[in-house]
C-alpha positions in Angstrom: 43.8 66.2 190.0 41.3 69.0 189.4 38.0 68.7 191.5 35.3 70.0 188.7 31.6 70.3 189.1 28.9 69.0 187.1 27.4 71.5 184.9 24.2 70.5 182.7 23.6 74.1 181.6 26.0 74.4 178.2 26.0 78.2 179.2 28.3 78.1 182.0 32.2 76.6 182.4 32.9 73.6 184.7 34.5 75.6 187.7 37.8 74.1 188.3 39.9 74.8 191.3 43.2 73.0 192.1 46.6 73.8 190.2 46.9 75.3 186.6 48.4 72.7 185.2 45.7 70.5 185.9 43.3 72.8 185.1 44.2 73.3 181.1 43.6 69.3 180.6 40.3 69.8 182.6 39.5 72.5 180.0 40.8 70.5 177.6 38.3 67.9 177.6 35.4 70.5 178.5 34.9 71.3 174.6 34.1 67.6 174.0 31.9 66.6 176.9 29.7 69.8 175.5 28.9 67.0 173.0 27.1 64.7 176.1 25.3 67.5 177.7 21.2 67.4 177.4 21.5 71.0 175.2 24.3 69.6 173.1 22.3 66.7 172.3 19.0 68.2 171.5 20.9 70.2 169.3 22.8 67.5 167.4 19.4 65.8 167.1 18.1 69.3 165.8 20.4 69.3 162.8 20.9 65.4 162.3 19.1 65.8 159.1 21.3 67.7 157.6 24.6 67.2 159.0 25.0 64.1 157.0 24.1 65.6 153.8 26.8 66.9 150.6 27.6 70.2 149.9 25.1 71.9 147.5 26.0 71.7 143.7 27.3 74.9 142.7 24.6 76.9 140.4 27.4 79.2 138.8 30.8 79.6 138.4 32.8 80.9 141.0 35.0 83.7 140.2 38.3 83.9 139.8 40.5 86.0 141.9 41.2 88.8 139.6 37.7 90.0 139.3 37.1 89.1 143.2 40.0 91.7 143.3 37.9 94.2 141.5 35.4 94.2 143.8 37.8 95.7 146.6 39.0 98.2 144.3 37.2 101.0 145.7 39.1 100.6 148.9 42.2 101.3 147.6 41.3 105.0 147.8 41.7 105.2 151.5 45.5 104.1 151.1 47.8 106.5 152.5 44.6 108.1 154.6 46.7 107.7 157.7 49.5 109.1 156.4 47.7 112.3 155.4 45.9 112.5 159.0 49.1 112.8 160.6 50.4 115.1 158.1 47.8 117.5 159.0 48.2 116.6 162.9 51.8 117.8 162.8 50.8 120.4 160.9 47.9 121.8 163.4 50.1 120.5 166.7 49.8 122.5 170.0 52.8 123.6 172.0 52.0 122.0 175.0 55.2 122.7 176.7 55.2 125.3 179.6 56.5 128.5 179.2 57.2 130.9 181.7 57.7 134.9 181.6 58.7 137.0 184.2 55.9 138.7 185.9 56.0 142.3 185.6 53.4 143.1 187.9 54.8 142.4 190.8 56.9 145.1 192.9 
């Protein structure tokens, strides 16, 4: 098994040494125990008021997915934006390739 060390600070990882195959259940488990740790606990007791509490009553309608769709519309104008980039990038391509000439100069 894993040796871990005890780590009360929620901000930093149990380091685990040992094989990787123990180390995923050590891991594993590490989300949970966050629950026991002196910050996790202060902030449960932080928010016990209202973690119990119902959903808030709806104060209008939500609405429904054709109008939500609307909304979104004005993206559709950048469809086909990538196409037209690399249009134009073929278009304005550089020759990269190397071309030699003979040298004249030289006698």
């Amino acid at each position: 098994m894993a040796d871990t060390e005890d780590y009360s600070d929620s901000t930093s990882a149990p380091r685990v040494t040992g094989d990787s195959r123990e180390s995923a259940d050590t891991n594993a488990s590490y989300g949970e125990s966050c629950k026991t740790t002196p910050t996790g606990i202060a902030t449960a007791a932080k928010y016990a008021d209202i973690i119990a509490m119902p959903r808030p009553e709806l104060h209008h309608q939500r609405m429904d997915i054709l109008n939500r769709a609307k909304i979104f519309a004005p993206f559709d104008a950048l469809r086909g934006f990538d196409e037209e980039i690399d249009e134009v990038d073929k278009k304005t391509a550089v020759d990269n390739s190397v071309t030699y000439i003979k040298d004249d100069f030289s006698e």
